[in-house]
TIMI-2910 file (N, C-alpha, C, CB; in pm, 1 decimal, decimal comma, always signed):
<rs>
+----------+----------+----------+----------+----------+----------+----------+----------+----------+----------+----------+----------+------+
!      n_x !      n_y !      n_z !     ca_x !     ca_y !     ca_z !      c_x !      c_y !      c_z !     cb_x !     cb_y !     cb_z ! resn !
+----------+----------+----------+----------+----------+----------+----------+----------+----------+----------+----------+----------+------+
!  +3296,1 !   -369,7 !  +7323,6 !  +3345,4 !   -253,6 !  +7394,6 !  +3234,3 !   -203,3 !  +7487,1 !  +3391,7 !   -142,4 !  +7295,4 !  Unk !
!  +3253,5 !   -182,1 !  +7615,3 !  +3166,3 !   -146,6 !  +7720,9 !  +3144,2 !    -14,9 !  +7658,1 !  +3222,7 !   -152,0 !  +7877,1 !  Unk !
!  +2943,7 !    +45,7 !  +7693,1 !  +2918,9 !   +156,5 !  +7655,9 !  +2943,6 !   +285,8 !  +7709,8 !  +2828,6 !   +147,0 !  +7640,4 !  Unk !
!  +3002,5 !   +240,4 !  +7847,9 !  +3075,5 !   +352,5 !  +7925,9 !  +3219,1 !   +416,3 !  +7883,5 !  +3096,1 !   +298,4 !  +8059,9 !  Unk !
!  +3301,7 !   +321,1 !  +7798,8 !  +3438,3 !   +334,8 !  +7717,3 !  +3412,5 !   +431,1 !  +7648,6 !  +3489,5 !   +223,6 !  +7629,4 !  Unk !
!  +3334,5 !   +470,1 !  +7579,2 !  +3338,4 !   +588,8 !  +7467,6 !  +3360,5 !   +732,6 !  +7523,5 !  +3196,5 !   +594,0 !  +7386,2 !  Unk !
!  +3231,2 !   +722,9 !  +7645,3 !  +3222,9 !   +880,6 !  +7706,5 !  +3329,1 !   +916,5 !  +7789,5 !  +3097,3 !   +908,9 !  +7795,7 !  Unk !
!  +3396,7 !   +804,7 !  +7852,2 !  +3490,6 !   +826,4 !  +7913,4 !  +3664,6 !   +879,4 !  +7891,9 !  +3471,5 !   +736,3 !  +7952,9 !  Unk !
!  +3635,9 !   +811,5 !  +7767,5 !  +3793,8 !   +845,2 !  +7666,0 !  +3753,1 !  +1006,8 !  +7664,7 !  +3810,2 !   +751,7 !  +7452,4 !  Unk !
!  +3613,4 !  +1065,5 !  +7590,8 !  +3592,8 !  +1197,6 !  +7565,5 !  +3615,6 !  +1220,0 !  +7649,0 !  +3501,2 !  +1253,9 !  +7526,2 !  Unk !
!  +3587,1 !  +1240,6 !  +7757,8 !  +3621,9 !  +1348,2 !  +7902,6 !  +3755,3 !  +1343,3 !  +7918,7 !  +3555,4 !  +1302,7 !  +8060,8 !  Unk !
!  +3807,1 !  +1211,9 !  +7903,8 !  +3954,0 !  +1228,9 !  +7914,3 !  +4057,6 !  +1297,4 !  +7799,1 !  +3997,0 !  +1096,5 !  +7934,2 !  Unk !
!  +3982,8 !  +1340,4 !  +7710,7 !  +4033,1 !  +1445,7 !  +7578,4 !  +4011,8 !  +1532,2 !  +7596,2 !  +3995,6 !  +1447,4 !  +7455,0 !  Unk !
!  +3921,3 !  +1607,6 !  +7683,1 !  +3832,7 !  +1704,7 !  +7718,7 !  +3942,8 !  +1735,2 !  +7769,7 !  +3700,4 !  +1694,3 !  +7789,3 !  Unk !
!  +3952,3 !  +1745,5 !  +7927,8 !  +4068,7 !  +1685,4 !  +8040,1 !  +4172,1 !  +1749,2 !  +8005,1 !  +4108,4 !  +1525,3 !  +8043,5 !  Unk !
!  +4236,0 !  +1681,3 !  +7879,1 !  +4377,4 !  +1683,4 !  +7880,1 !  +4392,8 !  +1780,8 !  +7803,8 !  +4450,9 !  +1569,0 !  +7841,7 !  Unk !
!  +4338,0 !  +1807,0 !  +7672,9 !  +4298,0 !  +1948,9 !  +7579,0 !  +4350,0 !  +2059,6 !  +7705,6 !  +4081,9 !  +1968,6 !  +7526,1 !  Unk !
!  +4223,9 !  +2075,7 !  +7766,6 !  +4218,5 !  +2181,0 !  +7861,8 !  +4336,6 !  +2174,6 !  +7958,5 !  +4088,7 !  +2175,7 !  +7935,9 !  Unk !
!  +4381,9 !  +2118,0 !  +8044,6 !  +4519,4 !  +2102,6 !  +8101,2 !  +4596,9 !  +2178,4 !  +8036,2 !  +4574,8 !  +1975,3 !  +8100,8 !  Unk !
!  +4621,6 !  +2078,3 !  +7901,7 !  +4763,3 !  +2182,3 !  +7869,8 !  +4745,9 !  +2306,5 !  +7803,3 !  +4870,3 !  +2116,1 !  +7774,4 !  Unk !
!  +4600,8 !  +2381,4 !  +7793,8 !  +4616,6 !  +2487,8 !  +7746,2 !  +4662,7 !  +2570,3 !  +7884,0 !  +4492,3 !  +2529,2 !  +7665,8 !  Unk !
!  +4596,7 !  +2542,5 !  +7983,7 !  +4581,0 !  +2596,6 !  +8129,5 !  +4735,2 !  +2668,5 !  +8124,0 !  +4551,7 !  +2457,8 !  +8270,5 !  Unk !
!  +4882,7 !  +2696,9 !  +8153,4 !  +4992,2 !  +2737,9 !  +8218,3 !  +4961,4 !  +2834,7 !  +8110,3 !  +5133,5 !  +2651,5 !  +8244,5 !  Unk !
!  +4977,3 !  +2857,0 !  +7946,7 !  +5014,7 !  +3006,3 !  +7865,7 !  +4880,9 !  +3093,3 !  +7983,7 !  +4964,6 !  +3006,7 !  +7620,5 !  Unk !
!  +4741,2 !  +3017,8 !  +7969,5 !  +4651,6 !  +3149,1 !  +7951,9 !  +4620,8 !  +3190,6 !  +8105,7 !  +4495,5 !  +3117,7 !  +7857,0 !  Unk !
!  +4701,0 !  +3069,9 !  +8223,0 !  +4674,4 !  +3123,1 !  +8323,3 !  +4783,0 !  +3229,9 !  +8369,1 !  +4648,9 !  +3025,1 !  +8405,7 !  Unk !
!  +4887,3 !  +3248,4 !  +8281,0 !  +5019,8 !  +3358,5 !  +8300,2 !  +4986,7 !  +3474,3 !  +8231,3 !  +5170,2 !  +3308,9 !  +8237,8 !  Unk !
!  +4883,4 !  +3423,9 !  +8088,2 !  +4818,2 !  +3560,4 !  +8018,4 !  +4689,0 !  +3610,5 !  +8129,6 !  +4742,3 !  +3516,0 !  +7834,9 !  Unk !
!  +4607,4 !  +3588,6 !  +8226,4 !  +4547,3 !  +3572,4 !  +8291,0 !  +4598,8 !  +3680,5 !  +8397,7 !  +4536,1 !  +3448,0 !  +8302,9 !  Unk !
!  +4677,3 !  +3662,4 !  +8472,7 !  +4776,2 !  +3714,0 !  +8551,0 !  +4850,9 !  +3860,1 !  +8533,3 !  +4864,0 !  +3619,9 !  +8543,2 !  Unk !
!  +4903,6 !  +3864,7 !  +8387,4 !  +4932,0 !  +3972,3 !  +8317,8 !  +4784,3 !  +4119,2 !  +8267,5 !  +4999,9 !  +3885,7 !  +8188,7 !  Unk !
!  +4702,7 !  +3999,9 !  +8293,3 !  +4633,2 !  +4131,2 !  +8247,5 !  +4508,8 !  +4187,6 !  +8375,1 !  +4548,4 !  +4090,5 !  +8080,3 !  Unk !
!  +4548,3 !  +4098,1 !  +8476,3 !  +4498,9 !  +4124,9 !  +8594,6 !  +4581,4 !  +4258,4 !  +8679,8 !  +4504,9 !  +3986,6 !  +8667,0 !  Unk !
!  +4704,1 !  +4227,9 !  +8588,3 !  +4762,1 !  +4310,9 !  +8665,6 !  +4825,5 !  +4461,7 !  +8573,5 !  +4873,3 !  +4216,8 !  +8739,0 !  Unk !
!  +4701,1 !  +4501,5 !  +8489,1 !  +4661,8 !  +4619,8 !  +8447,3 !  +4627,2 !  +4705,6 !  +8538,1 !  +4574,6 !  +4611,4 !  +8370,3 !  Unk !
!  +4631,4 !  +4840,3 !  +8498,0 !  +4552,2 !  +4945,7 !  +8593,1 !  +4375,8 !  +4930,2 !  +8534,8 !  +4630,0 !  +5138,7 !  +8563,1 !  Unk !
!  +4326,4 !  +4942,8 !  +8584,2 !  +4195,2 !  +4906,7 !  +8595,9 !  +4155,2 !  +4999,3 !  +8434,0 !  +4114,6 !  +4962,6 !  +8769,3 !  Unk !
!  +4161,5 !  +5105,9 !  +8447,1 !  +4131,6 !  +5208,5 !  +8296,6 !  +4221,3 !  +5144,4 !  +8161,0 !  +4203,5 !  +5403,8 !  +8326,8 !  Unk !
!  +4307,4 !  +5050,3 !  +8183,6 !  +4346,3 !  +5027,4 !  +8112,8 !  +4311,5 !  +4911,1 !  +8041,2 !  +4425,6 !  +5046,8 !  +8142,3 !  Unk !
!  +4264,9 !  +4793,9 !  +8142,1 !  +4217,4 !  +4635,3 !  +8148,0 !  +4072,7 !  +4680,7 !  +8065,3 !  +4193,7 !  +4548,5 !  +8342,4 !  Unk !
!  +4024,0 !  +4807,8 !  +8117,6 !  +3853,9 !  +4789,5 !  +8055,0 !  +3863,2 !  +4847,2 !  +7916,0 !  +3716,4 !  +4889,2 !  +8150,9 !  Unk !
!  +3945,4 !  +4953,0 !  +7916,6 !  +3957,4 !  +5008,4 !  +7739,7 !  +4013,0 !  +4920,4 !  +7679,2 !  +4044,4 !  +5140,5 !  +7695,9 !  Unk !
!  +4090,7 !  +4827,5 !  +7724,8 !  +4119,0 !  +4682,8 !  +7599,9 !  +4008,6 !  +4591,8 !  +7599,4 !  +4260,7 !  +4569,3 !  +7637,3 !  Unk !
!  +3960,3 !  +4570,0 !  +7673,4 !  +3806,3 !  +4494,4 !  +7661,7 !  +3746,7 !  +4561,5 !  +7578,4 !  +3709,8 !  +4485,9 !  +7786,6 !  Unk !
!  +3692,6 !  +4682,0 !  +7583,8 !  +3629,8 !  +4709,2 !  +7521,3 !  +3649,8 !  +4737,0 !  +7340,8 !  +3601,6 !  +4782,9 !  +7596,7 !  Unk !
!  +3759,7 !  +4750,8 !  +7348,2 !  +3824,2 !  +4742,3 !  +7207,3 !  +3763,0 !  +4614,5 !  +7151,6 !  +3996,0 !  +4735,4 !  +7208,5 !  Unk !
!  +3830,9 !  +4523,1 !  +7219,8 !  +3825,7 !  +4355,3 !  +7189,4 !  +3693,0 !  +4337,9 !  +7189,8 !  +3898,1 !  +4245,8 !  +7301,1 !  Unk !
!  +3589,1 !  +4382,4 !  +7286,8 !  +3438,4 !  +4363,1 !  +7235,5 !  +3384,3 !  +4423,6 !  +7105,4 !  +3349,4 !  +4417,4 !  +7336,0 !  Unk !
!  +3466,8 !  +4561,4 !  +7101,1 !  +3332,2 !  +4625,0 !  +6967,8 !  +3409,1 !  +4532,6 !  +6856,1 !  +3327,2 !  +4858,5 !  +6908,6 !  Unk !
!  +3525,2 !  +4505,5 !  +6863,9 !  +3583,3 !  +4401,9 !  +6742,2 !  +3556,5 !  +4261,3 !  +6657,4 !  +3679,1 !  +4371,3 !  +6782,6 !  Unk !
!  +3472,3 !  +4226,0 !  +6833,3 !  +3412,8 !  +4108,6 !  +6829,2 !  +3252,7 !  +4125,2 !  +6754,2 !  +3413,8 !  +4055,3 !  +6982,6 !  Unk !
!  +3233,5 !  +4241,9 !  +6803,0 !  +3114,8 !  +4319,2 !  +6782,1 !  +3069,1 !  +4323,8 !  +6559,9 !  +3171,5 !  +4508,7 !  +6872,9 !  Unk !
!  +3172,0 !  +4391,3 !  +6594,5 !  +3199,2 !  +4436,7 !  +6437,2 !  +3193,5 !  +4356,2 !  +6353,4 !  +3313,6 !  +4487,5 !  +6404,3 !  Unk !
!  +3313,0 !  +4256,1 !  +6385,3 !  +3367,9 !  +4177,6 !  +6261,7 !  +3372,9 !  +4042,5 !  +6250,6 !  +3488,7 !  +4206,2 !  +6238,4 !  Unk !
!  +3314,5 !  +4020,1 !  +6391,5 !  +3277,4 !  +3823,4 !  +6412,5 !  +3142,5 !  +3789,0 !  +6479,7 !  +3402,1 !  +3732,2 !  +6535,4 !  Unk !
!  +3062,7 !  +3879,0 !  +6502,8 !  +2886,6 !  +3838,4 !  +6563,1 !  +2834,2 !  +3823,9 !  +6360,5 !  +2761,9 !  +4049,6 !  +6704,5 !  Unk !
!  +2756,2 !  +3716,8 !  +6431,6 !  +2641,6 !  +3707,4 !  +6259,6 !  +2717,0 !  +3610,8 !  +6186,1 !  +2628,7 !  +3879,0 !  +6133,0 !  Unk !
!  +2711,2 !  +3666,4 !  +6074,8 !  +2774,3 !  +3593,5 !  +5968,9 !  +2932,8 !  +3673,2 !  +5947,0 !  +2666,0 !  +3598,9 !  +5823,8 !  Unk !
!  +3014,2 !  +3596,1 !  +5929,3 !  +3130,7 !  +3649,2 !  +5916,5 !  +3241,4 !  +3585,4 !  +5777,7 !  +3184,8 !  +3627,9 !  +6061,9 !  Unk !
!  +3334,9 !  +3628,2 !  +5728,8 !  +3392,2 !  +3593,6 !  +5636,7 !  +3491,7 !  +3464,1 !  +5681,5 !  +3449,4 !  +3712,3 !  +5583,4 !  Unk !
!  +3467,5 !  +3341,4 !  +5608,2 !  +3541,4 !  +3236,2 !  +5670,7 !  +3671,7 !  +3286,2 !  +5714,3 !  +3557,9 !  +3120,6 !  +5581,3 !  Unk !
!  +3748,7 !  +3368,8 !  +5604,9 !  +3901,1 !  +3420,2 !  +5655,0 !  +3907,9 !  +3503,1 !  +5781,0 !  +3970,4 !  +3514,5 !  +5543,6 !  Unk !
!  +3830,6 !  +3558,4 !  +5846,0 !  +3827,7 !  +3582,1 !  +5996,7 !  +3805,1 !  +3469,4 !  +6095,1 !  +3725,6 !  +3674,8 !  +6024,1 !  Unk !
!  +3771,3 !  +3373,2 !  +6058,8 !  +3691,9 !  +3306,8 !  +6151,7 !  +3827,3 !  +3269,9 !  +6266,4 !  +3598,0 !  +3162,7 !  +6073,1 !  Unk !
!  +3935,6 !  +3244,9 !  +6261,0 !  +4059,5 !  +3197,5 !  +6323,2 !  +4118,9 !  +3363,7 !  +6436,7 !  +4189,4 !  +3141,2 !  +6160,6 !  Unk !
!  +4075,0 !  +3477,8 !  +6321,8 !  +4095,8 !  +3594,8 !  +6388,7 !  +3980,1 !  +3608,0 !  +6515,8 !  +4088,6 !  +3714,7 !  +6277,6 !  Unk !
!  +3852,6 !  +3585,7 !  +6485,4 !  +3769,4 !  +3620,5 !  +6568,6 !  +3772,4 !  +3467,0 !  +6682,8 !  +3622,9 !  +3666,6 !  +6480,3 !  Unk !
!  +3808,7 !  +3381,4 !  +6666,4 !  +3847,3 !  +3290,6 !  +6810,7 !  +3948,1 !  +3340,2 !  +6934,5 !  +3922,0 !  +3155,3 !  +6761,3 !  Unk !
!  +4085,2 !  +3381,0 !  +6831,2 !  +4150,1 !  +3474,6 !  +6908,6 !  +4096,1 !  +3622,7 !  +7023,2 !  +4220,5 !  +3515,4 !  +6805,2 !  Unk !
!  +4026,4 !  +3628,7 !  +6928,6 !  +3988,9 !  +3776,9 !  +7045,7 !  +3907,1 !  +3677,9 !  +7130,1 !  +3871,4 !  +3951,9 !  +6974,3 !  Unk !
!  +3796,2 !  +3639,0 !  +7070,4 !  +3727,8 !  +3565,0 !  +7207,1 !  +3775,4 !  +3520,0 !  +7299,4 !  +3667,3 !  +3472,7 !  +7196,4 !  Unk !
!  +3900,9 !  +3424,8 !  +7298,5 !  +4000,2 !  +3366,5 !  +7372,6 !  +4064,7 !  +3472,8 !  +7455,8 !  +4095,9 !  +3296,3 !  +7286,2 !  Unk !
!  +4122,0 !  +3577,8 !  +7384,4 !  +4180,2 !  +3674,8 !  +7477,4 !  +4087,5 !  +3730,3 !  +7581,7 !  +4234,5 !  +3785,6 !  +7402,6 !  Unk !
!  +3951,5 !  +3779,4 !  +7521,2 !  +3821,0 !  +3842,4 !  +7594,3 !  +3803,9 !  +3767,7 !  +7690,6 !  +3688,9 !  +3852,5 !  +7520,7 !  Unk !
!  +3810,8 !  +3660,1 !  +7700,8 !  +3750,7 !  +3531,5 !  +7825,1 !  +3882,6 !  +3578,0 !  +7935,0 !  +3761,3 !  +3299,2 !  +7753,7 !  Unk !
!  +3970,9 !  +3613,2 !  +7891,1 !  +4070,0 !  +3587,9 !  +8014,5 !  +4041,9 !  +3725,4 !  +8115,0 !  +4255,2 !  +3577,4 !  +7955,1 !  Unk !
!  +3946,5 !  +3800,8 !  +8087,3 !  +3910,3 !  +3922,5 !  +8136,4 !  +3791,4 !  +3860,1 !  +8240,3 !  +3862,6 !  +4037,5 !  +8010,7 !  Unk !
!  +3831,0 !  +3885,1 !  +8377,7 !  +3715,5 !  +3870,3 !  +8499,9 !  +3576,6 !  +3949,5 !  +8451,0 !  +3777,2 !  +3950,8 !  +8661,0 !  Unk !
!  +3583,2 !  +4128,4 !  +8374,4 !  +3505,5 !  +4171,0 !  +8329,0 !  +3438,1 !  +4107,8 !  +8246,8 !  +3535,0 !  +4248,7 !  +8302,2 !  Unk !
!  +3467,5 !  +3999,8 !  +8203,1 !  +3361,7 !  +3966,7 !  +8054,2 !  +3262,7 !  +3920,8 !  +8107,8 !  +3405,3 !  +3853,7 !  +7931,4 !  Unk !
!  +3139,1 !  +3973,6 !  +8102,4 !  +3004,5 !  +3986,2 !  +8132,0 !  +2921,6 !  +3960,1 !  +8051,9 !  +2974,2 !  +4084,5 !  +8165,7 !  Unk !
!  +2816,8 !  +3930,9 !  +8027,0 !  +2653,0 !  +3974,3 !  +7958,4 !  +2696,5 !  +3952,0 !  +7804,0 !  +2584,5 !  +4175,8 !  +7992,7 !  Unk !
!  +2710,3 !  +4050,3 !  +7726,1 !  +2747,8 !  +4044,7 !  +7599,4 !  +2851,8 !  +4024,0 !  +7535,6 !  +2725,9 !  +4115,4 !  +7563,1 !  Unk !
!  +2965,5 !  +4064,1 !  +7625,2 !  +3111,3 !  +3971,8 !  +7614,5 !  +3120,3 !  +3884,1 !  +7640,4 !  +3208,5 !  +3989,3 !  +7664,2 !  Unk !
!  +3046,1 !  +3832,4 !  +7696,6 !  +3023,6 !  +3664,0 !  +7748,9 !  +2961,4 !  +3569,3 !  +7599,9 !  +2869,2 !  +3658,2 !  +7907,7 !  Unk !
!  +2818,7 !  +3658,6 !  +7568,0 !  +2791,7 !  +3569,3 !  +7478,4 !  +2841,4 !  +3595,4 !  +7334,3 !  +2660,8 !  +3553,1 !  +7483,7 !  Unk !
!  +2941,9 !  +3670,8 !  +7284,3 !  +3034,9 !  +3693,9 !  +7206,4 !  +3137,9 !  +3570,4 !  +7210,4 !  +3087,6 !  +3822,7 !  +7240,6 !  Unk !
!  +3179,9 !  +3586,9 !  +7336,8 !  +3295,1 !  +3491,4 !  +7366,1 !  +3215,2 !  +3327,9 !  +7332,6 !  +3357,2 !  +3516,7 !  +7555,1 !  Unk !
!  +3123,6 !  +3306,4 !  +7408,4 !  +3071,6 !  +3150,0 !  +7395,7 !  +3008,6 !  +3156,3 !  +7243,0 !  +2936,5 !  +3099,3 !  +7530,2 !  Unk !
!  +2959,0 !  +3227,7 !  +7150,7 !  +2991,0 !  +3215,1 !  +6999,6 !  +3084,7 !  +3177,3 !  +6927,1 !  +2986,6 !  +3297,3 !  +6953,2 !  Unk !
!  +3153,6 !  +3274,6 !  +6954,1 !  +3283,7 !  +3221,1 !  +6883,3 !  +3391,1 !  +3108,4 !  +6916,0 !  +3356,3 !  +3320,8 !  +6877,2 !  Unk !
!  +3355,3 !  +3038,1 !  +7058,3 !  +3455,8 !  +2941,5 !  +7099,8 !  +3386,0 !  +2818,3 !  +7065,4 !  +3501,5 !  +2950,0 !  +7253,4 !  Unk !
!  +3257,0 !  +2832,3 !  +7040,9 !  +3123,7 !  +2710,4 !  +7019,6 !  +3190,6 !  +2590,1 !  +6921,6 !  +2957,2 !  +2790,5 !  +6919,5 !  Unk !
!  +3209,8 !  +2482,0 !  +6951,4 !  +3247,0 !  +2376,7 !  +6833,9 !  +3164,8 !  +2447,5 !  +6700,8 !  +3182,5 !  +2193,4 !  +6874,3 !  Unk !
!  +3253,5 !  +2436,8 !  +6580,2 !  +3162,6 !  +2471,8 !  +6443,8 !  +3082,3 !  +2324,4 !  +6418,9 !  +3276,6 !  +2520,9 !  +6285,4 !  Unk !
!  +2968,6 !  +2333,2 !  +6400,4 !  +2933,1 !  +2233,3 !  +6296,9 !  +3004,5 !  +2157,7 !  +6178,2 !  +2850,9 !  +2285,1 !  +6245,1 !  Unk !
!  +3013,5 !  +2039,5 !  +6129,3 !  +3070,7 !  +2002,2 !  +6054,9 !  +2974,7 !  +1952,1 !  +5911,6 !  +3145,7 !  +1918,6 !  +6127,7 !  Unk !
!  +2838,1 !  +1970,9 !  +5924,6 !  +2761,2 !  +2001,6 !  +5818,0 !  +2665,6 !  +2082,9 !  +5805,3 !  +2721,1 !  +1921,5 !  +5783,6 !  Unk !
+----------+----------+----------+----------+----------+----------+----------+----------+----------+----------+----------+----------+------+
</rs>
């Protein structure tokens, strides 16, 4: 098997993963763009101190599925900045598997 075959299948899982998530979160995307501005940032900010709270550090495995969700939602915010940013890239991070 050529050594270029391996990396290439990955990107193409990569690829396609991402594709078909693309239509829900670019319509959730859309929807929340089209908040009034006081409204788009007080749900961010909710969704940050939440992220804040109950999924930075160590967290209880039974959140761990809850706290991807907010991250996921948080990312679809143009605002997510600085510490919502690295909230968000925590919690979306592949887990380790040992």
């Amino acid at each position: 098997m050529p050594e270029w075959l391996v990396p290439a299948f990955v990107v193409l899982a990569i690829v396609a993963v991402t594709t078909a998530g693309l239509p829900g979160s670019s319509s959730e995307r859309r929807a929340i763009r089209s908040l009034p501005d006081e409204q788009r940032l007080a749900i961010l900010s909710r969704t940050v101190d939440e992220l804040r709270q109950f999924c930075d550090g160590e967290r209880p495995g039974a959140l761990e599925g809850h706290c991807r969700e907010l991250a996921s939602f948080a990312a679809q915010f143009d605002e997510c900045r600085g510490e919502c940013d690295a909230l968000v890239r925590r919690q979306l991070a592949p887990t380790p598997t040992r």
